[in-house]
Jmol script that loads the backbone (N, CA, C; Angstrom):
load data "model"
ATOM      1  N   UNK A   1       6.389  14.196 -13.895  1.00  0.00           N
ATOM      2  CA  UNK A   1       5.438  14.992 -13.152  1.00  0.00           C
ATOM      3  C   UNK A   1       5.609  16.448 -13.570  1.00  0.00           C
ATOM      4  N   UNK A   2       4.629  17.433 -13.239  1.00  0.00           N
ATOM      5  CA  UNK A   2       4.833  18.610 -13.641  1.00  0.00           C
ATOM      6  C   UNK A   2       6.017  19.503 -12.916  1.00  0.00           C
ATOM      7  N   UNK A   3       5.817  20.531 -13.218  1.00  0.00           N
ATOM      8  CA  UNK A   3       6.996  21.506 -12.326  1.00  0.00           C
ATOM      9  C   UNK A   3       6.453  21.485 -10.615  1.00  0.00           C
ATOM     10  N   UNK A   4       7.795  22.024 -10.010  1.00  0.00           N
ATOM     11  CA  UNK A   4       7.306  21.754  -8.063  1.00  0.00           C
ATOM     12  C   UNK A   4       7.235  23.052  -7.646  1.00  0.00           C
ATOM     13  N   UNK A   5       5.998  23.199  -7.825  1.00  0.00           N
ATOM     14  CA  UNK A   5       5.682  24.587  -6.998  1.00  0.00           C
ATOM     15  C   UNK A   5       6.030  24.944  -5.849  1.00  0.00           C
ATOM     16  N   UNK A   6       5.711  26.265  -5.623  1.00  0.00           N
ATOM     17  CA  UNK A   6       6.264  26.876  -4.294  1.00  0.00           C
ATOM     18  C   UNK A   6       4.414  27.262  -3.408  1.00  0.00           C
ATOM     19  N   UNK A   7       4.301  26.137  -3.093  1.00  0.00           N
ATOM     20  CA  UNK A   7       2.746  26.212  -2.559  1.00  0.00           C
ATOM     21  C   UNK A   7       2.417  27.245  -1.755  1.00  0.00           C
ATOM     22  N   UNK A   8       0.966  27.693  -1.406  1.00  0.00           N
ATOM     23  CA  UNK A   8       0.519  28.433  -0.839  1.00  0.00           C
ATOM     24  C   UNK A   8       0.246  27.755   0.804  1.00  0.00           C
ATOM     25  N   UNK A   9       1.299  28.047   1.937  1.00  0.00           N
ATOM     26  CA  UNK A   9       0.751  26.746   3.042  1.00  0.00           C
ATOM     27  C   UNK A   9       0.341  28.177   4.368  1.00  0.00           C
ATOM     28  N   UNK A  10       0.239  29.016   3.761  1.00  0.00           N
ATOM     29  CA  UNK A  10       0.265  30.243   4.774  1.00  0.00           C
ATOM     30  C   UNK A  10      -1.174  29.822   5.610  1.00  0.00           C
ATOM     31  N   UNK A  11      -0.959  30.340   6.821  1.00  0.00           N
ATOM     32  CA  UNK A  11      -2.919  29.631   7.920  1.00  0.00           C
ATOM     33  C   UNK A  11      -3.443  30.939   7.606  1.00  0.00           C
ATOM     34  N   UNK A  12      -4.858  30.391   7.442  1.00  0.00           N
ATOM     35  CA  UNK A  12      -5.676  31.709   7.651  1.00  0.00           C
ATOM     36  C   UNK A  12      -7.090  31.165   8.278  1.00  0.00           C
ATOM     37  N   UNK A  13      -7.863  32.296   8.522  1.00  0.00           N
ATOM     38  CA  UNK A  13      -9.218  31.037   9.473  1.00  0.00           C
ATOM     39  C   UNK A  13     -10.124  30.820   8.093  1.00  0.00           C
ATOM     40  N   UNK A  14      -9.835  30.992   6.787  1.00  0.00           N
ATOM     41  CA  UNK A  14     -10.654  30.108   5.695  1.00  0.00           C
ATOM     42  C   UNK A  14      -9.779  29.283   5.852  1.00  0.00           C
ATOM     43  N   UNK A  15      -8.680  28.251   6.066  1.00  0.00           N
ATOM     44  CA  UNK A  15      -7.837  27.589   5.538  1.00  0.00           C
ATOM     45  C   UNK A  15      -8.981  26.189   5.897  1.00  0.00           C
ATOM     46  N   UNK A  16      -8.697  25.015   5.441  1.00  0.00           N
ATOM     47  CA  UNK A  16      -9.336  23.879   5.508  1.00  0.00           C
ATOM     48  C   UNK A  16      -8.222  22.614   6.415  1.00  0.00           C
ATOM     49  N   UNK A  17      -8.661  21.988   6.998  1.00  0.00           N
ATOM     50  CA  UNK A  17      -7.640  20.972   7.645  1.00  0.00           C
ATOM     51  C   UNK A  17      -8.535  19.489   7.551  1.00  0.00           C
ATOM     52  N   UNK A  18      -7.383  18.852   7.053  1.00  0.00           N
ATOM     53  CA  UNK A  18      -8.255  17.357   6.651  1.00  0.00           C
ATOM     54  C   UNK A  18      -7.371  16.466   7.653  1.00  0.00           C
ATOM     55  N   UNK A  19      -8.203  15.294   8.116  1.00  0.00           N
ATOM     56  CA  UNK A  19      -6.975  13.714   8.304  1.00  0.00           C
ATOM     57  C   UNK A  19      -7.136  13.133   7.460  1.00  0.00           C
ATOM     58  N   UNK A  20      -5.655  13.031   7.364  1.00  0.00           N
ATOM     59  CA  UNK A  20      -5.468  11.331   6.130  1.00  0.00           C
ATOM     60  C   UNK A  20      -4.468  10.523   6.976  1.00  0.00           C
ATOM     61  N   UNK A  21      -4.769   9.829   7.309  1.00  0.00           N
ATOM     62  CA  UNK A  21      -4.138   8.399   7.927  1.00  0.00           C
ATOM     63  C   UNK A  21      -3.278   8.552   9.226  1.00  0.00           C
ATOM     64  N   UNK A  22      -4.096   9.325   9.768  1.00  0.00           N
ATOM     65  CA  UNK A  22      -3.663  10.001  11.140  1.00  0.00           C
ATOM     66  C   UNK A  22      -2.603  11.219  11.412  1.00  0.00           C
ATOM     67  N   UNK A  23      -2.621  11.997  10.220  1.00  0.00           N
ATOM     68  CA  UNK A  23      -2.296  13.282   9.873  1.00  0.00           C
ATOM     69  C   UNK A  23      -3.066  13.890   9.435  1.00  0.00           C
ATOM     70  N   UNK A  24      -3.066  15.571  10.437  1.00  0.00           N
ATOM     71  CA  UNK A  24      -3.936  16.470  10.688  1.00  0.00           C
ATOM     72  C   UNK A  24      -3.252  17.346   9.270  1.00  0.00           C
ATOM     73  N   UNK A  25      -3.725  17.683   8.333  1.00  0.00           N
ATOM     74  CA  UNK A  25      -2.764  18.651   7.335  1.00  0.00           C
ATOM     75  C   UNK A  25      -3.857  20.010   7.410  1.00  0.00           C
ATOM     76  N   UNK A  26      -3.411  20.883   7.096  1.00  0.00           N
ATOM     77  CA  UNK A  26      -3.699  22.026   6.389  1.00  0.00           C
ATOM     78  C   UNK A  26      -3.626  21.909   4.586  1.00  0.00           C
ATOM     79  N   UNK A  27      -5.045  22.260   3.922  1.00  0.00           N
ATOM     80  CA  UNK A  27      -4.897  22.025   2.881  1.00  0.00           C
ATOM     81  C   UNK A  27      -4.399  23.052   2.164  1.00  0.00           C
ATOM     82  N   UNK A  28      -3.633  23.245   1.332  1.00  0.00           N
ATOM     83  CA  UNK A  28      -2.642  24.358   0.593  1.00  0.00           C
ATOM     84  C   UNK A  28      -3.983  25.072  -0.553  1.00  0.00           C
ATOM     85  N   UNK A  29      -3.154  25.651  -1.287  1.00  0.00           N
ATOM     86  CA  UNK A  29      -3.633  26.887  -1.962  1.00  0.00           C
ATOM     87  C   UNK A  29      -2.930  26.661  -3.424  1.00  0.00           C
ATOM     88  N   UNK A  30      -3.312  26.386  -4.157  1.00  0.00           N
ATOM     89  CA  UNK A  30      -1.874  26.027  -5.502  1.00  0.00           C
ATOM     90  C   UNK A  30      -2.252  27.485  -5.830  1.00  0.00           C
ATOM     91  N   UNK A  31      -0.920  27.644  -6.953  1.00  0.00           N
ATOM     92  CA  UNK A  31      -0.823  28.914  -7.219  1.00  0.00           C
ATOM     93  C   UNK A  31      -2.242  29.676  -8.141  1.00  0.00           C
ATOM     94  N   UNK A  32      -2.409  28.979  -8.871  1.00  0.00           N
ATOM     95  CA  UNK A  32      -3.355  28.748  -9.819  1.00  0.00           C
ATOM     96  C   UNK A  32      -5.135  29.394  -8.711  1.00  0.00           C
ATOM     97  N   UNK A  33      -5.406  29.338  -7.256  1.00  0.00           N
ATOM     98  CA  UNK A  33      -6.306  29.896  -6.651  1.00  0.00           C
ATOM     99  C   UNK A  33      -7.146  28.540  -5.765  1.00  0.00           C
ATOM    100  N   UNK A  34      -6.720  27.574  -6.439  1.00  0.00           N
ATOM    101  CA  UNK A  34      -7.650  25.839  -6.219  1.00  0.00           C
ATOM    102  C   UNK A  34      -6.998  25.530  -5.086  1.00  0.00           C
ATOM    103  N   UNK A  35      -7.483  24.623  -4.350  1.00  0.00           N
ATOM    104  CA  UNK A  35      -7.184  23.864  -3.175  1.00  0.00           C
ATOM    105  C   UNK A  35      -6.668  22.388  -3.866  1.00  0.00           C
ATOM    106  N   UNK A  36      -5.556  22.035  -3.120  1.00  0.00           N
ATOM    107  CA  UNK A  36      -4.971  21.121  -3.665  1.00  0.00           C
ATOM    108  C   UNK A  36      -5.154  19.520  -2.743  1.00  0.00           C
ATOM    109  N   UNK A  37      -4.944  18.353  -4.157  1.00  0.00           N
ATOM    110  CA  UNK A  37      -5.254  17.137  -2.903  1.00  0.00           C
ATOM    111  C   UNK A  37      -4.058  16.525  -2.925  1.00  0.00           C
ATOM    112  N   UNK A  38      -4.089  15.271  -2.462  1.00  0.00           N
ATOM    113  CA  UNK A  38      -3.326  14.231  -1.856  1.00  0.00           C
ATOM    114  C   UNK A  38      -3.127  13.266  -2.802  1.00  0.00           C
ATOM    115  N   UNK A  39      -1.606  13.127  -3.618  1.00  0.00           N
ATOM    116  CA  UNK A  39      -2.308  12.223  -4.444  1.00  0.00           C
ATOM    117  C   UNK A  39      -0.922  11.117  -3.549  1.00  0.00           C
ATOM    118  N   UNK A  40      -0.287  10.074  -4.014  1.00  0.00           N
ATOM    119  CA  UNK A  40       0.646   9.296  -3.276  1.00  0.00           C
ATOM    120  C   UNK A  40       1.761   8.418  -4.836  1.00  0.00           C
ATOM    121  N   UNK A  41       3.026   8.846  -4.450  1.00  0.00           N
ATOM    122  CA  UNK A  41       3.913   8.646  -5.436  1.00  0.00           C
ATOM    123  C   UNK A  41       4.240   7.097  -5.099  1.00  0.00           C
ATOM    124  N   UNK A  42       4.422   5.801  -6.416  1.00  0.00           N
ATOM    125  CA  UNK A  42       4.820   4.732  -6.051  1.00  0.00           C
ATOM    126  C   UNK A  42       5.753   4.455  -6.997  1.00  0.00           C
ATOM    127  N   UNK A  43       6.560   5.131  -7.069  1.00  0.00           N
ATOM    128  CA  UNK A  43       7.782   5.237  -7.792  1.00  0.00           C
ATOM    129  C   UNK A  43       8.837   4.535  -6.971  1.00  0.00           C
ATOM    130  N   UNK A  44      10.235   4.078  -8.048  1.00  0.00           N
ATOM    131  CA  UNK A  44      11.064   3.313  -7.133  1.00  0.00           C
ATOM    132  C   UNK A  44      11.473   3.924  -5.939  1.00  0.00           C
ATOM    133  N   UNK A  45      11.207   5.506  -6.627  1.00  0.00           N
ATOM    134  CA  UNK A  45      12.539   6.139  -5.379  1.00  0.00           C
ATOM    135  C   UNK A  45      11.450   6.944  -4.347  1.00  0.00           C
ATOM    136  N   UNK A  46      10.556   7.023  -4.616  1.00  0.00           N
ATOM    137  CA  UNK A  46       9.442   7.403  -3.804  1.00  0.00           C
ATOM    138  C   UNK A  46       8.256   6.606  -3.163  1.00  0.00           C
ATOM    139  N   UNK A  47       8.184   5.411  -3.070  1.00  0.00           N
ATOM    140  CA  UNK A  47       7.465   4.400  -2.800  1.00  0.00           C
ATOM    141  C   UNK A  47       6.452   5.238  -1.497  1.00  0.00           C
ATOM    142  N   UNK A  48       5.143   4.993  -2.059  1.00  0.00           N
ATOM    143  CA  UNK A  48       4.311   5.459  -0.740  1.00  0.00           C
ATOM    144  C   UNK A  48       4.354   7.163  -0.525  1.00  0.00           C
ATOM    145  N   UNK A  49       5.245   8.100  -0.805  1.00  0.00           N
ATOM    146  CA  UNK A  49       5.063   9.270  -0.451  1.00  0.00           C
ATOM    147  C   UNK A  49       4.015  10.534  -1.410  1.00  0.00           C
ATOM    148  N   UNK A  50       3.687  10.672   0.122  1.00  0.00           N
ATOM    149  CA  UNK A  50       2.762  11.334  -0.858  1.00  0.00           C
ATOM    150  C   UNK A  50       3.213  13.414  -0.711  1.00  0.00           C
ATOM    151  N   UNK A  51       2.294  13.535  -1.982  1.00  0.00           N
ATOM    152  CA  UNK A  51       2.323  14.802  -2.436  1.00  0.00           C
ATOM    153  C   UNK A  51       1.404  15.624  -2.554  1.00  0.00           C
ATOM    154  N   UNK A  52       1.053  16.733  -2.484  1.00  0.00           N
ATOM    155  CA  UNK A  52      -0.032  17.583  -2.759  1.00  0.00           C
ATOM    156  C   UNK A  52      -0.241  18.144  -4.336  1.00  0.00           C
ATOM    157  N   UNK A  53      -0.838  17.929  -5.162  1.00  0.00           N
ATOM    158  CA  UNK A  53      -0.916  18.537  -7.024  1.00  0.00           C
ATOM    159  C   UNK A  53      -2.509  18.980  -6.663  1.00  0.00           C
ATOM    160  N   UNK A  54      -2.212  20.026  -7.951  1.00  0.00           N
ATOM    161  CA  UNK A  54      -3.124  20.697  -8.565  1.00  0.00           C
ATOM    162  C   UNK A  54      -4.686  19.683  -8.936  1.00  0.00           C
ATOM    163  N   UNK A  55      -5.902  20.617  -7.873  1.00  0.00           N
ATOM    164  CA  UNK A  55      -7.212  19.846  -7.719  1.00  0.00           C
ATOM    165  C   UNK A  55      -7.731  20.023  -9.161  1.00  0.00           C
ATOM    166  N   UNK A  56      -7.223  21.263 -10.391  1.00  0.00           N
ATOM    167  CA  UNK A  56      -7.997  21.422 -11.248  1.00  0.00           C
ATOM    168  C   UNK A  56      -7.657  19.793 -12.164  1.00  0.00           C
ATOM    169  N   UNK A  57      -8.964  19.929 -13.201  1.00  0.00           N
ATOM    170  CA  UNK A  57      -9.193  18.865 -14.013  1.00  0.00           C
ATOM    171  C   UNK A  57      -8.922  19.601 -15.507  1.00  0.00           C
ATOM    172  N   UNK A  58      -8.350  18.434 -16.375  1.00  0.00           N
ATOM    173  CA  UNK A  58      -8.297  19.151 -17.959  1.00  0.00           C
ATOM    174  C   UNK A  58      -7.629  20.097 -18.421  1.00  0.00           C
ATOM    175  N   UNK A  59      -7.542  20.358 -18.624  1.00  0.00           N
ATOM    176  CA  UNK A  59      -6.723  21.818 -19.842  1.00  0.00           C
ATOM    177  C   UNK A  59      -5.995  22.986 -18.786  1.00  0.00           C
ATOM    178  N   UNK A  60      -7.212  23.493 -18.185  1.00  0.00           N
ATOM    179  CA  UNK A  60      -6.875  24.062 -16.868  1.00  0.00           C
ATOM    180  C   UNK A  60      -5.787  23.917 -15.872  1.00  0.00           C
ATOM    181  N   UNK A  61      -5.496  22.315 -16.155  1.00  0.00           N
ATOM    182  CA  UNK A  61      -4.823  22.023 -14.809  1.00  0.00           C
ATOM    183  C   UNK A  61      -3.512  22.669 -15.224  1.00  0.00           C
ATOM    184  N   UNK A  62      -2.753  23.158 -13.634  1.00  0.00           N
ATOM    185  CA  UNK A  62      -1.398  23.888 -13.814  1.00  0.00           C
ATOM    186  C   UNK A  62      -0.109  22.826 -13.524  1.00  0.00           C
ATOM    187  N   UNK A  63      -0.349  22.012 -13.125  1.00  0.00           N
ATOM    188  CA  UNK A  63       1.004  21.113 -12.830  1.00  0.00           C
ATOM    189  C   UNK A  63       1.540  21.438 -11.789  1.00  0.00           C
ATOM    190  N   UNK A  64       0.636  22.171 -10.641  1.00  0.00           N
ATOM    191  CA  UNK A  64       1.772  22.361  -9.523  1.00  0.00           C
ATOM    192  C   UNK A  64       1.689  21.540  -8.414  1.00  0.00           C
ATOM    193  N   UNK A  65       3.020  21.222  -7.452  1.00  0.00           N
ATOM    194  CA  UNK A  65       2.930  19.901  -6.623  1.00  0.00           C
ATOM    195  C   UNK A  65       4.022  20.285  -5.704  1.00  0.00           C
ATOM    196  N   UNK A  66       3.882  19.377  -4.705  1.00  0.00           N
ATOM    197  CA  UNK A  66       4.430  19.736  -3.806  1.00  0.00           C
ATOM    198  C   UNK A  66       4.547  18.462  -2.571  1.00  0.00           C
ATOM    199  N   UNK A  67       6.138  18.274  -2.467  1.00  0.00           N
ATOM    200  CA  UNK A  67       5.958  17.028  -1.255  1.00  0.00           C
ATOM    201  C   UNK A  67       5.200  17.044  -0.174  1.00  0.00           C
ATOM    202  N   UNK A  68       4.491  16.437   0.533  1.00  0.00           N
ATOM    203  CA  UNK A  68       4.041  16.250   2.415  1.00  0.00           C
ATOM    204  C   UNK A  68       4.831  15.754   3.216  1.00  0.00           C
ATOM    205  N   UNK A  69       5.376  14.195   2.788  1.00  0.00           N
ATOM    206  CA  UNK A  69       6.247  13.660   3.104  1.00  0.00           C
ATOM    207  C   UNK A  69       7.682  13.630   2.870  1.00  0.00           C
ATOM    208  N   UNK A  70       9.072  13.672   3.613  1.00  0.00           N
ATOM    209  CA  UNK A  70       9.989  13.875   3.849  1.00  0.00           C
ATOM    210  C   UNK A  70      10.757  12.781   2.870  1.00  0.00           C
ATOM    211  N   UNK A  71      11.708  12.990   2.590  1.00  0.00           N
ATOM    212  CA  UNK A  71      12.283  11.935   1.721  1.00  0.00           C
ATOM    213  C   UNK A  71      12.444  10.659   2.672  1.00  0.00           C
ATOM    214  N   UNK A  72      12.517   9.448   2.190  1.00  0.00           N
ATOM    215  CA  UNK A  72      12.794   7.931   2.750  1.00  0.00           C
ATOM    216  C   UNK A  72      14.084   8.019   2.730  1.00  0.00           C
ATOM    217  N   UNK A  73      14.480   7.010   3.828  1.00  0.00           N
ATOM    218  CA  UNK A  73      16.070   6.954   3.662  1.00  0.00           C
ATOM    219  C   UNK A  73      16.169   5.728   2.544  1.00  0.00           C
ATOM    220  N   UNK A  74      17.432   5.565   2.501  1.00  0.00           N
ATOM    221  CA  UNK A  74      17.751   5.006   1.362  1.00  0.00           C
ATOM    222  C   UNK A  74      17.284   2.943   1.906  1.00  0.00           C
ATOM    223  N   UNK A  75      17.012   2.409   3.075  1.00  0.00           N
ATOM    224  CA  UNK A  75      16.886   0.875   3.332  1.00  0.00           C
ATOM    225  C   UNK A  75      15.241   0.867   2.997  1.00  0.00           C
ATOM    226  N   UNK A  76      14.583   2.355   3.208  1.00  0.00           N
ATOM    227  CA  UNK A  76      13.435   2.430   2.990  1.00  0.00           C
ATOM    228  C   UNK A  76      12.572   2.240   1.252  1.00  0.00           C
ATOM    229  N   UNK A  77      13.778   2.842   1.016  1.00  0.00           N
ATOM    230  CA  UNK A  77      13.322   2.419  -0.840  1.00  0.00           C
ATOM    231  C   UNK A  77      13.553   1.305  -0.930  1.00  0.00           C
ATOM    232  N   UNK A  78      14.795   0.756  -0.602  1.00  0.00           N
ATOM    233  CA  UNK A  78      14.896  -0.323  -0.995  1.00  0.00           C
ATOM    234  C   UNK A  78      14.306  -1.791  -1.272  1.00  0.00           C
ATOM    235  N   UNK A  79      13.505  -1.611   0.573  1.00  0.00           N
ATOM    236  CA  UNK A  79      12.479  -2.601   1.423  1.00  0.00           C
ATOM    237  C   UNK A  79      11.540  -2.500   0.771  1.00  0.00           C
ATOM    238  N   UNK A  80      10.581  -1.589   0.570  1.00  0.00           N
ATOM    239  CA  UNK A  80       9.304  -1.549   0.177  1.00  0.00           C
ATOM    240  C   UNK A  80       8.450  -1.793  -1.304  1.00  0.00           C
ATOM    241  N   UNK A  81       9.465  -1.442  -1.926  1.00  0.00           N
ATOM    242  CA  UNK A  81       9.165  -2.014  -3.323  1.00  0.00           C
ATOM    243  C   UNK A  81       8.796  -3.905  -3.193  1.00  0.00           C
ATOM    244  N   UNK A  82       9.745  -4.014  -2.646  1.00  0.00           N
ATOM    245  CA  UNK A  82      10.098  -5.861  -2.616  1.00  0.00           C
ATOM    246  C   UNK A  82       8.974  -6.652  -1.714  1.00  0.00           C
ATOM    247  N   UNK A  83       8.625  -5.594  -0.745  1.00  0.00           N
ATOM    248  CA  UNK A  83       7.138  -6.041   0.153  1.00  0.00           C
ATOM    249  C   UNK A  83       5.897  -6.248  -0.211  1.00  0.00           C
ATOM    250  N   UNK A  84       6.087  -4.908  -1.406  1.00  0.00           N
ATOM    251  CA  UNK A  84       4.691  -4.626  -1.828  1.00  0.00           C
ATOM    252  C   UNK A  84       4.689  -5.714  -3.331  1.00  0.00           C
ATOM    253  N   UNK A  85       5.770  -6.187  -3.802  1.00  0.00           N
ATOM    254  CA  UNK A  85       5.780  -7.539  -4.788  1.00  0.00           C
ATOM    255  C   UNK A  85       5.641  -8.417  -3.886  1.00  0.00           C
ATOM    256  N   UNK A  86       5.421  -8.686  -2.567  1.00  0.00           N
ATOM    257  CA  UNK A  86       5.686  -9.881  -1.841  1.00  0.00           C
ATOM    258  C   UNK A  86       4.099 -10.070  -1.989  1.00  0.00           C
ATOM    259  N   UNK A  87       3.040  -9.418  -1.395  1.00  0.00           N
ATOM    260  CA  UNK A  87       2.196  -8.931  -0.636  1.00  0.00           C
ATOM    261  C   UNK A  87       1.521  -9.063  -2.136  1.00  0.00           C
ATOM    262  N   UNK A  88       1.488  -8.604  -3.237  1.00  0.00           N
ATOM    263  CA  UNK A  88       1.247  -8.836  -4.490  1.00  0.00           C
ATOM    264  C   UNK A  88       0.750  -9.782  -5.072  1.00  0.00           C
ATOM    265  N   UNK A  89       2.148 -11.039  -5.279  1.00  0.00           N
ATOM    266  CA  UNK A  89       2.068 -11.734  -5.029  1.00  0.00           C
ATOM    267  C   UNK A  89       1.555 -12.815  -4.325  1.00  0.00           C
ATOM    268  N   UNK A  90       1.263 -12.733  -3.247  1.00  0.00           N
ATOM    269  CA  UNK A  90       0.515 -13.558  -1.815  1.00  0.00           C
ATOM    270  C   UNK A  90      -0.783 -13.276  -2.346  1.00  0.00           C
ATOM    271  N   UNK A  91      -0.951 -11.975  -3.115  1.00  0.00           N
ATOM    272  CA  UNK A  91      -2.856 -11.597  -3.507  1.00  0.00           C
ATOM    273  C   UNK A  91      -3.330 -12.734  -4.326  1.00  0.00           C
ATOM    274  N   UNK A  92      -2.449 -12.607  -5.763  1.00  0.00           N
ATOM    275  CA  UNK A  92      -2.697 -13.175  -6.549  1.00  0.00           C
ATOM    276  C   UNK A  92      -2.639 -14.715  -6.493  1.00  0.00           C
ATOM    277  N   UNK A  93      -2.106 -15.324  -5.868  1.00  0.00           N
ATOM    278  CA  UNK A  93      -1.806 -16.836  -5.507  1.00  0.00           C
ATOM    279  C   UNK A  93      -3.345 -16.947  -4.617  1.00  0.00           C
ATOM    280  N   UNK A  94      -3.817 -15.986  -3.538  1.00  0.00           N
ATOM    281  CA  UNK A  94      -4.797 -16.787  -2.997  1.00  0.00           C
ATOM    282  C   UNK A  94      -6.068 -16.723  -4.167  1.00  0.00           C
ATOM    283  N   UNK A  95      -6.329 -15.652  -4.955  1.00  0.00           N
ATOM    284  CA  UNK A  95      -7.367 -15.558  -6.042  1.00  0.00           C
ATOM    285  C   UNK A  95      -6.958 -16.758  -6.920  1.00  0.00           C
ATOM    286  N   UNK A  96      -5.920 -17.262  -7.264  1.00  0.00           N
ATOM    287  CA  UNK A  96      -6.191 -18.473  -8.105  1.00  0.00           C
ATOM    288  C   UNK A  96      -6.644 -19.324  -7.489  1.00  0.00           C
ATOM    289  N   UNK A  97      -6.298 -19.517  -5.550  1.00  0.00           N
ATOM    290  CA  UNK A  97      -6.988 -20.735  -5.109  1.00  0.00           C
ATOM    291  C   UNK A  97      -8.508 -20.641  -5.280  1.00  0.00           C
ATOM    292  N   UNK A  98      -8.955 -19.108  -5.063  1.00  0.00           N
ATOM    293  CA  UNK A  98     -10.428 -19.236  -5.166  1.00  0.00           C
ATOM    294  C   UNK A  98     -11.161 -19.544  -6.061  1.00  0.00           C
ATOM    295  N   UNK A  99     -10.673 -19.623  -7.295  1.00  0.00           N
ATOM    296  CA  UNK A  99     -10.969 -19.810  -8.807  1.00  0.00           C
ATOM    297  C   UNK A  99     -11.193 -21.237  -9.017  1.00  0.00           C
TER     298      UNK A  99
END
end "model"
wireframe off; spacefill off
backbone 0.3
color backbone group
């Protein structure tokens, strides 16, 4: 991933506030001047957490990012990887029945 910026999270009454999945956020400011989105890390050690990066597209874009979510404890990495192969799994088995 790119470098971890030091985001812009200061309130102001332009600031923007979105829900995503029953969190009220304030949308940040990347350094770069852009409003930044939500993208969600599914990495071993980050499963599910998500982050805020840079909204620009192409050449432009600056690489800056920034956690939302708090680190997982460690039963939490562990579990979820293995759920989401469970759950995976269970997909793909019922699409062959439908076939």
């Amino acid at each position: 991933m790119g470098q971890r910026s030091y985001v812009n999270h200061s309130s102001s009454a332009s600031s923007r506030r979105i829900e995503h999945f029953g969190d009220w956020l304030e949308v940040p400011t990347c350094n770069c001047g852009n409003e930044m989105r939500i993208q969600t890390a599914w990495t071993d050690s980050n499963p599910g957490r998500r982050f805020w990066i840079c909204n620009e597209k192409g050449w432009r874009k600056c690489n800056m990012w920034d956690w939302i979510d708090p680190p997982m404890c460690d039963r939490a990495i562990k579990i979820i990887p293995s759920l989401l192969k469970t759950i995976n799994a269970a997909e793909e088995e019922n699409e062959q029945q439908r076939q």
